[in-house]
N, C-alpha and C positions, 0 to 999 in steps of 0.2 A: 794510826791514830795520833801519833807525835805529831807529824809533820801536818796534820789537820789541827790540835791543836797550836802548834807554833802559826800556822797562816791564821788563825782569827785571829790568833795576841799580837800577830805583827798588825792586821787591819786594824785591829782594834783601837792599838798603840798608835799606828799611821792615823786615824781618821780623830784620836784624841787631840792631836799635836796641832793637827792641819785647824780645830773649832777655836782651839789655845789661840793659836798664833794671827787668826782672820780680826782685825778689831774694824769697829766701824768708822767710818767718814765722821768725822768731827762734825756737830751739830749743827756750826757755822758753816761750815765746807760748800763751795761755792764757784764753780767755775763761769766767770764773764767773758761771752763770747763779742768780739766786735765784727762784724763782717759787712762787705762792701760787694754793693751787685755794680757794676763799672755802667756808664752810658754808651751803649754799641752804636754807634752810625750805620744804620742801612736801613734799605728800603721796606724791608720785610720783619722788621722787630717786632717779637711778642714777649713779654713778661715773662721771666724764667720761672722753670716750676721746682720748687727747693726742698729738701731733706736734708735734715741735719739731728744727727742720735748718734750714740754712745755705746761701744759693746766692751764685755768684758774680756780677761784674758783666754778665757775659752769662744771665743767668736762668736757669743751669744746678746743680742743686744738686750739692752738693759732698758735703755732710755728714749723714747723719739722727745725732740724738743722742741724741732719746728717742723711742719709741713704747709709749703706754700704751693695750693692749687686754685685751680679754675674748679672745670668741673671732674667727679667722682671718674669718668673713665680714661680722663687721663694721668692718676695715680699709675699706672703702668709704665707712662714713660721714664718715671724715676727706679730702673730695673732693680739695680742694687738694693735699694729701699724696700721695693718692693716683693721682692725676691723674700729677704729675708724676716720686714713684718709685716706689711698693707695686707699682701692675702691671707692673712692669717687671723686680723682682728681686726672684726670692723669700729667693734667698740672705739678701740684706740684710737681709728682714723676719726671717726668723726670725732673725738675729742678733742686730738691735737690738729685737725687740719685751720687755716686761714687760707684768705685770698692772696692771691699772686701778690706780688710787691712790685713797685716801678724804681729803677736807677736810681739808688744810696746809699748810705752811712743806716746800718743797723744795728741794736743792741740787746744783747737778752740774755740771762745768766739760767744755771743751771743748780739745782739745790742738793743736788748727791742723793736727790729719790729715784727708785724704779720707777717703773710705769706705773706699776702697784700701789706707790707710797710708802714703800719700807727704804729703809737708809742701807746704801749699800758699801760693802768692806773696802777699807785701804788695799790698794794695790795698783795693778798694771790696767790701763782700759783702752780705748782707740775709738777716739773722735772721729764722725764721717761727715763731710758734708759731700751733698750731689746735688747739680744745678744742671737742667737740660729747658733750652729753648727751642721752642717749635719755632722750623725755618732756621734754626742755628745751631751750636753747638752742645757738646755734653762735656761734664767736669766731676771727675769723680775726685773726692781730697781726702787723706787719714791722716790721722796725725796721734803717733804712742803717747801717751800722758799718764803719768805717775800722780794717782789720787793719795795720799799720806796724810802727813800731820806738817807737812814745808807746804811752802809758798813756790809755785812755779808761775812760770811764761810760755808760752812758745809764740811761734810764728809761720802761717803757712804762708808761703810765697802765693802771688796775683798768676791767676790763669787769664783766658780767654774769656768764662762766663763767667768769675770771680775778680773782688779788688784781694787785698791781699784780707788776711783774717788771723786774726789776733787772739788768743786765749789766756786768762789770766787764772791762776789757781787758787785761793787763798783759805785760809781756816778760821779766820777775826772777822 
């Protein structure tokens, strides 16, 4: 009976510490993403189909932010994406989906909500984007980012179906 006692006082105590120490994403908290779809030269070019979301440090995504398709049955070819939320809620697709984009300079920030609209805690997350063209290639990108109460940057290097893409963090 001790030792069943001691393991709830230690959960109990573990799981006190763990609500303590979770604060939220600052009100203002904001991540602006810049991203660049490159102009490909060939004869067979279609319009990339794009994902781009946000999972936590338990590999649970949190956030879809963009989805750029054509039509509903080619949400599969964004596997990754798809895999982890398209077949699970159609709700969400059709909320977040748009049309495909053509060759440029894009801008769209992110307001530190779930899917949900609840604000989610400071910590560790991992930004994804995946860009796959029918007739061309596929581009899977992550990138660790620390959500706090600092200002960060990063930068992910230019692929093949990507320009380069730029994330800014800020709390103001």
């Amino acid at each position: 009976m001790k030792t069943l006692t001691q393991f709830f006082g230690a959960s109990l105590l573990l799981c006190g510490s763990m609500s303590l120490s979770a604060s939220p994403l600052p009100a203002q908290a904001k991540l602006a993403v810049e991203f660049e779809l490159p102009s490909i030269e060939t004869s067979m070019y279609a319009r990339p189909y794009v994902a781009v979301w946000i999972e936590n440090d338990q590999r649970q995504p949190v956030r879809t932010m963009q989805l750029w398709v054509g039509k509903d049955e080619w949400l599969k070819d964004l596997r990754s994406w798809w895999r982890k939320v398209g077949r699970n809620d159609r709700e969400l697709v059709d909320a977040v989906t748009s049309a495909t984009r053509p060759a440029g300079q894009y801008r769209f920030s992110w307001d530190g909500l779930d899917d949900k609209g609840q604000r989610l805690d400071q910590g560790e997350y991992t930004f994804y984007v995946e860009v796959v063209r029918e007739h061309g290639g596929r581009n899977y990108l992550r990138q660790k980012v620390t959500l706090a109460d600092q200002e960060q940057k990063y930068q992910l290097a230019p692929t093949q179906e990507t320009g380069s893409i730029s994330l800014h963090y800020t709390t103001q």
